[in-house]
DOLO-33082 format. One record per residue: residue number from 1; x, y, z of N, C-alpha, C, CB in turn. Coordinates in nm, 3 decimals. Glycine has a CB too. Layout:
BEGIN
SITE  num   n.east  n.north     n.up  ca.east  ca.north    ca.up   c.east  c.north     c.up  cb.east  cb.north    cb.up
SITE  NUM        X        Y        Z        X         Y        Z        X        Y        Z        X         Y        Z
...
// end
This chain:
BEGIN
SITE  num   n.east  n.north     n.up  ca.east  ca.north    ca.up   c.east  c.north     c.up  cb.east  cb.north    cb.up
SITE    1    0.084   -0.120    0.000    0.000     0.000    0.000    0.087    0.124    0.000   -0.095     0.001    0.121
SITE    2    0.064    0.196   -0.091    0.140     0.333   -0.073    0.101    0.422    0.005    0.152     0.401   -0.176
SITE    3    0.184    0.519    0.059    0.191     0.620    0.170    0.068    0.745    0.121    0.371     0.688    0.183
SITE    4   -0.009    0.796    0.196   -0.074     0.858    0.165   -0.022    1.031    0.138   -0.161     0.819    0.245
SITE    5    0.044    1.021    0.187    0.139     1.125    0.130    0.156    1.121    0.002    0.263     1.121    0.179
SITE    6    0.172    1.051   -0.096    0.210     1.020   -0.223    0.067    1.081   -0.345    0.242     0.838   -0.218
SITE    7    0.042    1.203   -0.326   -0.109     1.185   -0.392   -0.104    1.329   -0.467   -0.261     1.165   -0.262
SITE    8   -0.143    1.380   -0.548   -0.130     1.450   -0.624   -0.092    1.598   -0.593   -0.221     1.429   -0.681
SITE    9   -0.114    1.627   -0.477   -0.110     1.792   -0.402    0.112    1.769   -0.394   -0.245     1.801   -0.151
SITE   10    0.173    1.641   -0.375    0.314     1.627   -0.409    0.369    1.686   -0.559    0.340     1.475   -0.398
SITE   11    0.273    1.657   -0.670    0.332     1.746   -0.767    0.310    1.868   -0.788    0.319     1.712   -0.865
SITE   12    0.242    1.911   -0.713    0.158     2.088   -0.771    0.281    2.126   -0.797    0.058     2.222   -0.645
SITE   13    0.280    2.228   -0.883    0.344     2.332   -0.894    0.317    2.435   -0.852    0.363     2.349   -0.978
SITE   14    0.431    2.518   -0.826    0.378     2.689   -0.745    0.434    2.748   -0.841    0.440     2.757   -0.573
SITE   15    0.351    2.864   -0.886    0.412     2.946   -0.970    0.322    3.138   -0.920    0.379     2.862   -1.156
SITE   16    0.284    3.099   -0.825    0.229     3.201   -0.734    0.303    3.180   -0.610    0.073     3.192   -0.712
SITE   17    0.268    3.346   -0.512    0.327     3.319   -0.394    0.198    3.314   -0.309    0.440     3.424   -0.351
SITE   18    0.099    3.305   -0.376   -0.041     3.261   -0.332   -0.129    3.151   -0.336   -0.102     3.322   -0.373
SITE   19   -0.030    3.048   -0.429   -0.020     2.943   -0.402    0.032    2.836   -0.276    0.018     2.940   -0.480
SITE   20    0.071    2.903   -0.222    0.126     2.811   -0.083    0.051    2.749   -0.005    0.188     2.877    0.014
SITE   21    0.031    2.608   -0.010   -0.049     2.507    0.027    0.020    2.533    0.257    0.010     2.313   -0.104
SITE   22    0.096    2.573    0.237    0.107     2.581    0.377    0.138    2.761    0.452    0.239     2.468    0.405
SITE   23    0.140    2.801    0.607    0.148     2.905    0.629    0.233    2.970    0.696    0.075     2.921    0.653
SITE   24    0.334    3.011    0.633    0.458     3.037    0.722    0.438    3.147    0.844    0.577     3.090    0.624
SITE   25    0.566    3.130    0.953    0.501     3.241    1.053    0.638    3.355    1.052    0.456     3.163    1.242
SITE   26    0.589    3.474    1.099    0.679     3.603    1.067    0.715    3.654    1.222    0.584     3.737    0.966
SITE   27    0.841    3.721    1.228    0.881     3.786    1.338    0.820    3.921    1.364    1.014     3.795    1.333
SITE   28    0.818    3.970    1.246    0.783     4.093    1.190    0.726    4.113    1.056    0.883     4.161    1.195
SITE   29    0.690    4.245    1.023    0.700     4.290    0.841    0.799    4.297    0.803    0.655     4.415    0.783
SITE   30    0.962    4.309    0.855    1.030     4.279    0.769    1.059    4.173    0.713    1.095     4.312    0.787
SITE   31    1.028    4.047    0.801    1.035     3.924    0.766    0.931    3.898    0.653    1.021     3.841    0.883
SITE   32    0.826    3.925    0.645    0.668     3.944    0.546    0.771    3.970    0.418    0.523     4.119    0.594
SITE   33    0.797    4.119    0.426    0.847     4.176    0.310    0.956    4.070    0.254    0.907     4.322    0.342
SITE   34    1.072    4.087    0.341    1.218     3.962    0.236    1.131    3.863    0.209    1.389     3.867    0.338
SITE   35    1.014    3.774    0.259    1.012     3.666    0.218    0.896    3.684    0.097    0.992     3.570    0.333
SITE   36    0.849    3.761    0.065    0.773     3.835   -0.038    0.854    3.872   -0.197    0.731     3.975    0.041
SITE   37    0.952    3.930   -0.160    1.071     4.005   -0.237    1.139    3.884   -0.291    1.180     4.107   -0.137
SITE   38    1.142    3.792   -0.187    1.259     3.697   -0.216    1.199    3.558   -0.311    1.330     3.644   -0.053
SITE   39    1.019    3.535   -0.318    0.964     3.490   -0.371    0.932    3.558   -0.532    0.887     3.470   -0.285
SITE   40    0.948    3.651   -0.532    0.916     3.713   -0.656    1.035    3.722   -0.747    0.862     3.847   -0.632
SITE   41    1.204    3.727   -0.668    1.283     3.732   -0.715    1.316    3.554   -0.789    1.361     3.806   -0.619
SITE   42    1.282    3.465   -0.695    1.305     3.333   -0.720    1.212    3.273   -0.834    1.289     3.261   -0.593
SITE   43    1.068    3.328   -0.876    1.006     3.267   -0.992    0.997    3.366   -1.099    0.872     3.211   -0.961
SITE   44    1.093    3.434   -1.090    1.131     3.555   -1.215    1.137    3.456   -1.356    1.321     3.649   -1.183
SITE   45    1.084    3.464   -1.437    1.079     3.383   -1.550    1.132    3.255   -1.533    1.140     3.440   -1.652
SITE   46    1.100    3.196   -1.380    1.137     2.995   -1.448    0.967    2.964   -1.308    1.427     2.860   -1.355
SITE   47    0.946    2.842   -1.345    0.828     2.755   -1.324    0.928    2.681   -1.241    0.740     2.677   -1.458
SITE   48    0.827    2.708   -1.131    0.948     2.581   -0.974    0.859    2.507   -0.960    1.007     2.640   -0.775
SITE   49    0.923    2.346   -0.913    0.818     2.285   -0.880    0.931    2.251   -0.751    0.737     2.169   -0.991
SITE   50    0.831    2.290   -0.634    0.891     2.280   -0.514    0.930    2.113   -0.452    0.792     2.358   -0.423
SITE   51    0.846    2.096   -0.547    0.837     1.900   -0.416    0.805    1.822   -0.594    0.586     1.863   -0.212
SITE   52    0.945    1.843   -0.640    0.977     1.772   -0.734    0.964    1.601   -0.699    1.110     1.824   -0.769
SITE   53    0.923    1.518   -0.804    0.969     1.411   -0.785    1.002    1.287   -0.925    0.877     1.377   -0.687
SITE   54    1.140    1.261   -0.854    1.191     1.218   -1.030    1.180    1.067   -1.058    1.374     1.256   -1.066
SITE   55    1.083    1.020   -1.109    1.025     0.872   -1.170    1.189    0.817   -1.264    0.842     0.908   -1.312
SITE   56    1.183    0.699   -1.194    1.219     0.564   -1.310    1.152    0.520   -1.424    1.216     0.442   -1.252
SITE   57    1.225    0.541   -1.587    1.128     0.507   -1.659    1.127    0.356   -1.659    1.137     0.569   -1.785
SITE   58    0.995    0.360   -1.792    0.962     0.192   -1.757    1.072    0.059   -1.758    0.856     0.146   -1.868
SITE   59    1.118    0.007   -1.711    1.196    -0.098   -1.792    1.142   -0.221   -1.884    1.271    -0.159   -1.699
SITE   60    1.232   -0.262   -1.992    1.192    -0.348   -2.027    1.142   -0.465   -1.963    1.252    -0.359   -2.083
SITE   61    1.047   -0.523   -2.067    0.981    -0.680   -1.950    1.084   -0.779   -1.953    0.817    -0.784   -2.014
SITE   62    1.185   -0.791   -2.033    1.309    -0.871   -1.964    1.380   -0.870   -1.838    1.400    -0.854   -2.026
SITE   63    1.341   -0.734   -1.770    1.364    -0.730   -1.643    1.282   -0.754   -1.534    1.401    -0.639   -1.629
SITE   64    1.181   -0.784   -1.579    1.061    -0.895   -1.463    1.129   -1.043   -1.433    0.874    -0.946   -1.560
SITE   65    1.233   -0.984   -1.371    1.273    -1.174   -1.282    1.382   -1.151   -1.216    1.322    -1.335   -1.393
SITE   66    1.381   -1.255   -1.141    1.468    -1.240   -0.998    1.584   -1.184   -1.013    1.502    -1.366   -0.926
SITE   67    1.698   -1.109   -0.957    1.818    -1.094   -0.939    1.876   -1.118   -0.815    1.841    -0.992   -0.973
SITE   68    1.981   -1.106   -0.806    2.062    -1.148   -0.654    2.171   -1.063   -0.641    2.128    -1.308   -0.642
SITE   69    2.161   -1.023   -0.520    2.274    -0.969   -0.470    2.277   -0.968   -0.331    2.293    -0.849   -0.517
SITE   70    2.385   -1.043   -0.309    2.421    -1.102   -0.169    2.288   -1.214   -0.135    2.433    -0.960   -0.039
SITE   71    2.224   -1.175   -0.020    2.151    -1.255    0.030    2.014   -1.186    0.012    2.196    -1.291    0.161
SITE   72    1.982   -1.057   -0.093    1.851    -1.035   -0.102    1.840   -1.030   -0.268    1.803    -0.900   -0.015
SITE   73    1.666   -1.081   -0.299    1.686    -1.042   -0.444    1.608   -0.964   -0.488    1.684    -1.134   -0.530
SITE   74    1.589   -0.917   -0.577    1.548    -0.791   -0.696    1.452   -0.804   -0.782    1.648    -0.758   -0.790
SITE   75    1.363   -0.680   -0.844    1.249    -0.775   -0.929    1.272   -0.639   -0.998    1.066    -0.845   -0.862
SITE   76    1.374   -0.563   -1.097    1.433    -0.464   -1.157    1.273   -0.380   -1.214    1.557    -0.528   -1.281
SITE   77    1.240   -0.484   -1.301    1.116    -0.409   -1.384    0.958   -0.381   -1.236    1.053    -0.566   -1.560
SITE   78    0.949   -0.418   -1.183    0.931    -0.382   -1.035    0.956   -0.246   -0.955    1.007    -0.466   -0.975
SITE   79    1.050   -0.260   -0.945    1.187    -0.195   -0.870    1.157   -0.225   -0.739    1.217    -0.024   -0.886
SITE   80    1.185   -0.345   -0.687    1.148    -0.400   -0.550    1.275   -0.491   -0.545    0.987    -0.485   -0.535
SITE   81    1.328   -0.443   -0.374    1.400    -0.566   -0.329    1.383   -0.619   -0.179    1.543    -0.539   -0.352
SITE   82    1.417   -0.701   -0.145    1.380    -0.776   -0.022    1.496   -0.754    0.085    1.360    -0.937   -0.055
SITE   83    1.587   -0.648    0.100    1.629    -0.591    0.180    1.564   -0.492    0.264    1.707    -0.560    0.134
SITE   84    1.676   -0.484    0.385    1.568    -0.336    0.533    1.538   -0.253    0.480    1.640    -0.237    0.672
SITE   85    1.623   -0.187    0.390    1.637    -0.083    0.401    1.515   -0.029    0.269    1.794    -0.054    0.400
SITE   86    1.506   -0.119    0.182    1.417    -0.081    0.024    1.270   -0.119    0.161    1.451    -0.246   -0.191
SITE   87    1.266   -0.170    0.277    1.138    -0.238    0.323    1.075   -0.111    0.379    1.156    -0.368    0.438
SITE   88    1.163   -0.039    0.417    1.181     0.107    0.489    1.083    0.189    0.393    1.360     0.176    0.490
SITE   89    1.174    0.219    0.235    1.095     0.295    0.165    0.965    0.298    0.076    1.160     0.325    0.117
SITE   90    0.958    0.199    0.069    0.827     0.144    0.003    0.679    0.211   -0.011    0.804     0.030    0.073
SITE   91    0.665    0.224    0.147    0.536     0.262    0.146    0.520    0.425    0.172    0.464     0.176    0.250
SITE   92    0.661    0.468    0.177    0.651     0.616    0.159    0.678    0.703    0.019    0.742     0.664    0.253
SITE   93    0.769    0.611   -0.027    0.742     0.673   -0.195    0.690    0.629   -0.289    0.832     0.695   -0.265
SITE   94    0.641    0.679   -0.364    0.545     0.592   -0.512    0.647    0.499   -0.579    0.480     0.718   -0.663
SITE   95    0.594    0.390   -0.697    0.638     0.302   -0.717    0.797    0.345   -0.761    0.549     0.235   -0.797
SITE   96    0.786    0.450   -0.871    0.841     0.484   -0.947    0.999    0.589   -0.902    0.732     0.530   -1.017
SITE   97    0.924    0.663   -0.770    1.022     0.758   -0.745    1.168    0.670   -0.751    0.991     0.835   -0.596
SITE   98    1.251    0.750   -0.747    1.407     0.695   -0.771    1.441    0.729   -0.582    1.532     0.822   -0.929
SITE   99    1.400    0.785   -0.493    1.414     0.808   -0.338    1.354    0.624   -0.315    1.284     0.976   -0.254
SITE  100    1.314    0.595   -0.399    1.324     0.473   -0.316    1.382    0.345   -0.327    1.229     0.445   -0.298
SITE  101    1.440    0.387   -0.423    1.582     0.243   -0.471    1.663    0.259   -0.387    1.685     0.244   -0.626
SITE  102    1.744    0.148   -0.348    1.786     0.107   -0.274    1.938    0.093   -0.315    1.712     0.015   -0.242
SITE  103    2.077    0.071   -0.258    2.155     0.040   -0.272    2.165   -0.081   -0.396    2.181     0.032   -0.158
SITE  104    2.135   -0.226   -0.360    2.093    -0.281   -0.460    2.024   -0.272   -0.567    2.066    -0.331   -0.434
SITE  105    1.922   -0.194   -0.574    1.882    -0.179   -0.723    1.983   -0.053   -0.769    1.698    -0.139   -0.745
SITE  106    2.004    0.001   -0.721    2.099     0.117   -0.785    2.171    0.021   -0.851    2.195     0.225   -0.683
SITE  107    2.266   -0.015   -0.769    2.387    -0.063   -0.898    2.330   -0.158   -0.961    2.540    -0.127   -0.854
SITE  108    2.257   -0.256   -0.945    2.209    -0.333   -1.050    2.193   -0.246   -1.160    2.087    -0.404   -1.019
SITE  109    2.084   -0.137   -1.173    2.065    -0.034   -1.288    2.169    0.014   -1.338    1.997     0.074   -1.260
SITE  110    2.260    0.063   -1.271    2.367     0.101   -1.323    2.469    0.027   -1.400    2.411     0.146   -1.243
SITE  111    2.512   -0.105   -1.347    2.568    -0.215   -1.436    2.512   -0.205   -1.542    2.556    -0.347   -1.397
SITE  112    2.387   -0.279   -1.526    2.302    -0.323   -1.662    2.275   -0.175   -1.761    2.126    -0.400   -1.605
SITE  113    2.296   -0.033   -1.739    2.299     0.053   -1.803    2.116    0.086   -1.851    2.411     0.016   -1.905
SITE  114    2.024    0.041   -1.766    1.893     0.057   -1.779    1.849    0.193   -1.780    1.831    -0.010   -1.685
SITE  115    1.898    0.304   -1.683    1.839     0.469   -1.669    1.953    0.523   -1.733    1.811     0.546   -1.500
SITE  116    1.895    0.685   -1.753    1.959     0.810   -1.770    2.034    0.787   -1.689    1.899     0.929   -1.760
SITE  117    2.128    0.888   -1.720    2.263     0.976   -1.634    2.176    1.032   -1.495    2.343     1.148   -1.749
SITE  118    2.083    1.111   -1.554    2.030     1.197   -1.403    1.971    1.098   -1.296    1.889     1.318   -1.436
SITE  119    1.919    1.021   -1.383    1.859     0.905   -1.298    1.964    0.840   -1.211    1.796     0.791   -1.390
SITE  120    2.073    0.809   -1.269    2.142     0.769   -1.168    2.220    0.827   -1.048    2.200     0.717   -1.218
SITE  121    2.268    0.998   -1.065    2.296     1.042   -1.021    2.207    1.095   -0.852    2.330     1.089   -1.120
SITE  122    2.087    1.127   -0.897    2.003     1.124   -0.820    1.931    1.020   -0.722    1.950     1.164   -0.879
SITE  123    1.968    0.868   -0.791    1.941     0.748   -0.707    2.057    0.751   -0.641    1.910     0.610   -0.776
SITE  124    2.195    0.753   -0.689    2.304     0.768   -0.606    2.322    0.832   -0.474    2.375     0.816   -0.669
SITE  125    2.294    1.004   -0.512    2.276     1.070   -0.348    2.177    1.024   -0.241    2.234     1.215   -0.355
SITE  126    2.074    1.008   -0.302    1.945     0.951   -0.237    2.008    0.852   -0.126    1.835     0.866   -0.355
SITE  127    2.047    0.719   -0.179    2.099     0.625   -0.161    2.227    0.670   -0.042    2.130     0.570   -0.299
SITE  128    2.313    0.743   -0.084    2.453     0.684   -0.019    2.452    0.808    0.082    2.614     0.666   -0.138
SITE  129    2.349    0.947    0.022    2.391     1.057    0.117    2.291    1.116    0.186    2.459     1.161    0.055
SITE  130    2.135    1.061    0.143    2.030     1.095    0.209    1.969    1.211    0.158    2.058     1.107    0.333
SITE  131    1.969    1.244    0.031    1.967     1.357   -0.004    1.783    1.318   -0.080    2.124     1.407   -0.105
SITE  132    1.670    1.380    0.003    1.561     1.344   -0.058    1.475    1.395   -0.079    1.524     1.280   -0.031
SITE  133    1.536    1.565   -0.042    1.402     1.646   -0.127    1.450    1.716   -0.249    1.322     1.774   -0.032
SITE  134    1.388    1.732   -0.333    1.422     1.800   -0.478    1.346    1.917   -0.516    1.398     1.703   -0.594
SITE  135    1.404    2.000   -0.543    1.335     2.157   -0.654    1.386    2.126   -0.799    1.420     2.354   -0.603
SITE  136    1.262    2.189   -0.885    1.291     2.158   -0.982    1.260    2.296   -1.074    1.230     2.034   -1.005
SITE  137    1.412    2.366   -1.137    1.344     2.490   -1.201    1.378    2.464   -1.317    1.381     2.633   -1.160
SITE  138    1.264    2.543   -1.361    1.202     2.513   -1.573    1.257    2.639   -1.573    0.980     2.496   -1.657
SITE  139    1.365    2.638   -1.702    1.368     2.736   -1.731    1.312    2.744   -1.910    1.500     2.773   -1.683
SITE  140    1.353    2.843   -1.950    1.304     2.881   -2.080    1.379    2.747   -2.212    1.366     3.070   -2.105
SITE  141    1.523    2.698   -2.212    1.597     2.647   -2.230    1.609    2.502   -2.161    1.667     2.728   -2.218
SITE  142    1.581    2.450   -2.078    1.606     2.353   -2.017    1.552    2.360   -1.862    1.738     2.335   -2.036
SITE  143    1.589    2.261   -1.813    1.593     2.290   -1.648    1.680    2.218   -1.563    1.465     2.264   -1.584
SITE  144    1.685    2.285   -1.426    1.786     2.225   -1.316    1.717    2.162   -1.186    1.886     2.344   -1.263
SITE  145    1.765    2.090   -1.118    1.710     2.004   -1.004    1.837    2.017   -0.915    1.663     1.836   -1.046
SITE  146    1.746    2.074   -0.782    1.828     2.116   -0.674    1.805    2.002   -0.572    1.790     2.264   -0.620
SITE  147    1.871    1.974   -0.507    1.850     1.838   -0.401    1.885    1.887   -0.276    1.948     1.695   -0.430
SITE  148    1.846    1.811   -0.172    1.900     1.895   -0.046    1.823    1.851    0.042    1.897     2.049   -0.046
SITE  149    1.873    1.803    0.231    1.848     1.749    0.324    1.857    1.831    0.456    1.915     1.650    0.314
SITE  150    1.754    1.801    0.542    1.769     1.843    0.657    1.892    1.827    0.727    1.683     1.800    0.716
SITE  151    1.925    1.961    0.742    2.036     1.970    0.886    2.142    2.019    0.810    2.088     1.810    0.983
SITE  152    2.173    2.050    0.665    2.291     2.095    0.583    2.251    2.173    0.480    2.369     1.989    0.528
SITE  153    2.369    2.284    0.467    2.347     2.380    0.417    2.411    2.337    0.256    2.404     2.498    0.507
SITE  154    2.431    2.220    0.282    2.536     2.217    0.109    2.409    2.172    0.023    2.707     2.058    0.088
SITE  155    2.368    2.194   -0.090    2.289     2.140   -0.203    2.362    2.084   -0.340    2.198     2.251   -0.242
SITE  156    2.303    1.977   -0.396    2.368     1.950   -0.499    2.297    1.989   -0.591    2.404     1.836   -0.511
SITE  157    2.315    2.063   -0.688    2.273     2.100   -0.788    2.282    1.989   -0.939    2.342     2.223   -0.789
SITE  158    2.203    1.968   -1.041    2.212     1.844   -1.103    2.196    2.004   -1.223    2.082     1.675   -1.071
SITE  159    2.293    1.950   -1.325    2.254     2.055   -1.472    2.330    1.983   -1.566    2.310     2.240   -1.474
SITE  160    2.287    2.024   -1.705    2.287     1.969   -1.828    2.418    2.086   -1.912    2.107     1.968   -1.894
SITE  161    2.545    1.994   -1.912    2.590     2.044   -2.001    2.595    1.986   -2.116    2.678     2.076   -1.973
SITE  162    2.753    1.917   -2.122    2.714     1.811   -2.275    2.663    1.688   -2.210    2.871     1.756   -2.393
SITE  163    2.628    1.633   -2.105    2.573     1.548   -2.024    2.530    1.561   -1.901    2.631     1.474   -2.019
SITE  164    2.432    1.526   -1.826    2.428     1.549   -1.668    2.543    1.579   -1.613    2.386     1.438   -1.591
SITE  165    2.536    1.677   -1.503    2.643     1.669   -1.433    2.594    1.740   -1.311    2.765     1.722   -1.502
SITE  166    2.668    1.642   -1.165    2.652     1.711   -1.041    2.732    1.809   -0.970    2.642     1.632   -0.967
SITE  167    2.694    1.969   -0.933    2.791     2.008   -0.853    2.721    2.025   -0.712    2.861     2.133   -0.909
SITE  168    2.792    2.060   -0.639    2.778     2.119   -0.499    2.829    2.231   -0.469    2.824     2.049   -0.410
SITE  169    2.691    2.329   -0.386    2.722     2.455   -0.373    2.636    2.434   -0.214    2.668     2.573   -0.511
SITE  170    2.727    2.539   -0.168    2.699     2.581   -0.040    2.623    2.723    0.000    2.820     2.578    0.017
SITE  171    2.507    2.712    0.044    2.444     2.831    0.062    2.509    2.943    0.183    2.302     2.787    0.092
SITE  172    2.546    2.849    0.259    2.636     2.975    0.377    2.766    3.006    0.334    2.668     2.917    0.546
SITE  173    2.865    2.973    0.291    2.982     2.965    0.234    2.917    3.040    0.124    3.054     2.823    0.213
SITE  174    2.831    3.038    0.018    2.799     3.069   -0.121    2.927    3.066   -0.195    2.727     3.204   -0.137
SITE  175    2.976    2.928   -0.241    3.080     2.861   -0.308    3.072    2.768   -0.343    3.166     2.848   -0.268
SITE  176    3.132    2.696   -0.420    3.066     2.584   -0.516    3.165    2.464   -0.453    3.083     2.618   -0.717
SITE  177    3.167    2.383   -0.443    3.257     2.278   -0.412    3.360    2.226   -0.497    3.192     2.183   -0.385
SITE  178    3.461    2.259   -0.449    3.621     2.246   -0.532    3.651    2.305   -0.649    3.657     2.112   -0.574
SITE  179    3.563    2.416   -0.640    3.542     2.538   -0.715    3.521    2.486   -0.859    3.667     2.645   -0.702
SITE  180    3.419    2.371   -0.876    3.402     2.280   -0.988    3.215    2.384   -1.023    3.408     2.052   -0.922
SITE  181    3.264    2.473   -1.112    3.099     2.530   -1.110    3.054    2.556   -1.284    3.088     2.716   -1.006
SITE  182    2.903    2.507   -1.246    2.841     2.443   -1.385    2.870    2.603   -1.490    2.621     2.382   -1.361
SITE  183    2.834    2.583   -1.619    2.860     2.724   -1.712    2.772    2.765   -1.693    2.884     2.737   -1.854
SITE  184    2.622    2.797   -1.657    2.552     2.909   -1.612    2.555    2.945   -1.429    2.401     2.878   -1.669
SITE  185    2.666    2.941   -1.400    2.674     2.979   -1.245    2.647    3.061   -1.197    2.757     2.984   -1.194
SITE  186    2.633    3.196   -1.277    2.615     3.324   -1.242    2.467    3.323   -1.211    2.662     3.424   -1.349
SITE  187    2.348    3.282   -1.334    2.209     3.281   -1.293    2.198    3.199   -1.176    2.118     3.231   -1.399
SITE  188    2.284    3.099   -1.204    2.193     2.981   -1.070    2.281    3.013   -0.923    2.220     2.750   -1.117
SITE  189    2.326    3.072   -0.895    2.392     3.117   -0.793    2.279    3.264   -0.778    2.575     3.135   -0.830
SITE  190    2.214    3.347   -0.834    2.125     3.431   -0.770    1.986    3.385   -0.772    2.134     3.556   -0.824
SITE  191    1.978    3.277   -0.829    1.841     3.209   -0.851    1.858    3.104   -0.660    1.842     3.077   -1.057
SITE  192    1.937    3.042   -0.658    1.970     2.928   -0.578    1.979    3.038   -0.410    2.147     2.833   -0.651
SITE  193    1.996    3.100   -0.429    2.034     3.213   -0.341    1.902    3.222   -0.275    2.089     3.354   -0.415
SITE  194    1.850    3.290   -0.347    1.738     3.339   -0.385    1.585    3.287   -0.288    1.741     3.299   -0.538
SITE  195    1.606    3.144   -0.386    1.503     3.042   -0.353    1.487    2.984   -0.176    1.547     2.914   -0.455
SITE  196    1.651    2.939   -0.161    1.692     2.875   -0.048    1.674    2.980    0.073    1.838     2.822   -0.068
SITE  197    1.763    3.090    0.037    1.758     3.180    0.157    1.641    3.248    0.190    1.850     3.275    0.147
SITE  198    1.550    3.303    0.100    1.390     3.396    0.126    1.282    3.311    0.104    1.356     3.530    0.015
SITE  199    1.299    3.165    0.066    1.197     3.092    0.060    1.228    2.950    0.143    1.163     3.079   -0.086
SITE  200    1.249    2.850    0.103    1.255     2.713    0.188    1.323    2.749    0.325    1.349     2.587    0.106
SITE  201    1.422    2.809    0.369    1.500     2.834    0.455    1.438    2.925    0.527    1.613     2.863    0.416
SITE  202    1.356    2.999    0.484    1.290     3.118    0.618    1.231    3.059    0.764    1.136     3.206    0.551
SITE  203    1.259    3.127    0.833    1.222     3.097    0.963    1.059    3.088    0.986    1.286     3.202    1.050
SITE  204    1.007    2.976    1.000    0.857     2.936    0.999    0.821    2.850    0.936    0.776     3.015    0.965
SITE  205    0.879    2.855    0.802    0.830     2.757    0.732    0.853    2.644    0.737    0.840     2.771    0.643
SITE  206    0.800    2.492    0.729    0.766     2.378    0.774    0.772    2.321    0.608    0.620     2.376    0.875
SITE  207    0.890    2.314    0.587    0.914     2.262    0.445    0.952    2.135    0.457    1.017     2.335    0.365
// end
């Protein structure tokens, strides 16, 4: 049975700041105002989807049958395995999300070369670093997917150059990690800014 959490109000998109399915609380009007300012600055010509969530496409039906690894096995075209930890996620993410593969199906997918690049990259953090909420901004040209976990200020940013590629940027530091930063850094460093610091990160909000 899937988590009831899992139900369509998870994909909305916000593209209003009057859209906010929840109600943040303020110290003051100045707090009102930045987090006003800082919303208007963040959906300046791109479409966010706050509570992104990134599906496994279908696999082939050659992958409907058992696999093994170690002492649990796999049902790939599924995406189910009989380990703790996949037992854990199951009923909190939909079939499809990639937050709920598991160590084992990761690399199975990855061997066998079944997903995208992003796909894997994103089952990867999920997996090894806990990284399980996602933003997702549309821009005019393409779009980027921001990832990022309670209790840390670092985000990985996922963008498309001549292939997926992951960096890491730090919102308190505001520096990119090993000073490895994607070719539109300049937008997504006042966009990322932007979003994190006057919106998800404000004091009240229950993101």
């Amino acid at each position: 049975m899937e988590s009831a959490n899992n139900n369509k109000s998870v994909k909305k998109k916000i593209t209003s700041k009057y859209d906010l399915d929840f109600q943040p609380v303020f110290r003051d009007l100045r707090d009102l105002e930045k987090y006003f300012n800082g919303f208007d600055s963040a959906l300046n010509n791109i479409d966010i989807d706050f509570n992104y969530v990134h599906n496994v496409i279908s696999l082939p039906e050659s992958t409907d049958r058992i696999y093994y690894s170690g002492e649990y096995s796999q049902n790939l075209f599924h995406l189910e395995c009989t380990c703790e930890n996949f037992a854990k996620k199951r009923n909190v993410f939909n079939k499809k999300d990639v937050r709920r593969i598991c160590k084992h199906l990761y690399w199975k997918l990855s061997n066998q070369n079944l997903v995208d690049k992003l796909t894997l990259l994103l089952s990867f953090d999920s997996v090894y670093f806990g990284y399980k909420k996602m933003v997702k901004l549309n821009y005019e040209k393409g779009f980027v997917i921001a990832s990022y976990k309670e209790g840390s200020s670092w985000i990985n940013i996922y963008n498309k150059e001549k292939e997926w590629k992951k960096f890491g940027y730090g919102i308190n530091q505001k520096r990119w990690s090993y000073n490895s930063k994607p070719s539109n850094h300049k937008r997504l460093e006042d966009d990322i800014n932007s979003l994190f610091n006057n919106i998800l990160f404000v004091k009240g909000i229950n993101y």
